[in-house]
N, C-alpha and C positions, 0 to 999 in steps of 0.2 A: 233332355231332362233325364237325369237316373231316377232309380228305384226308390232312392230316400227322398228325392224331393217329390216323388208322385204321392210317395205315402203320407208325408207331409202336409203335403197341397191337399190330400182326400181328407184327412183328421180334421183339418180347417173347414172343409167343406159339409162336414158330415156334420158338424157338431149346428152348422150353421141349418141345415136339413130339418135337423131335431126343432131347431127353435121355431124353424118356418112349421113345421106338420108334429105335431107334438105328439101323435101317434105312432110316431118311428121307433121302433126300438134298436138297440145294440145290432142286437142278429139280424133286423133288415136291412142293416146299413155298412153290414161286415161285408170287407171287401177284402178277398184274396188274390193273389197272381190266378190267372184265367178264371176268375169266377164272375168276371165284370156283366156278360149277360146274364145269369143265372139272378144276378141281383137286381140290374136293370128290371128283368121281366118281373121276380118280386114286391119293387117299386110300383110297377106299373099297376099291378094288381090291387096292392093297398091303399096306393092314391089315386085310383080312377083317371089316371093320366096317360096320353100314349104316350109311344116310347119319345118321340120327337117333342113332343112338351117336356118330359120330365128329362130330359139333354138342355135343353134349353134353359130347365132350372138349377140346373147342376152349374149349367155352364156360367149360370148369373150371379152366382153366388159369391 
């Protein structure tokens, strides 16, 4: 998978995040090249989820 379809696939997924936790903002859910943990731990923080739940919700989505 390239770059554009990862960014793709994340836009899809993020938007779907917001609707699931409607406390998500923009900036929690920005994602940059190497910033995927930085966000994860983020997440994890805001939604009281470990890292391995909130993959799992990502991954569901």
């Amino acid at each position: 998978m390239n770059t554009e379809e990862s960014k793709g696939n994340w836009d899809q997924q993020k938007e779907k995040l917001k609707q699931k936790f409607a406390a998500l903002t923009d900036n929690d859910i920005l994602f940059k090249e190497g910033t995927k943990e930085e966000m994860i731990s983020k997440l994890q923080k805001k939604l009281g989820k470990t890292r391995e739940e909130l993959l799992k919700i990502i991954e569901g989505l």
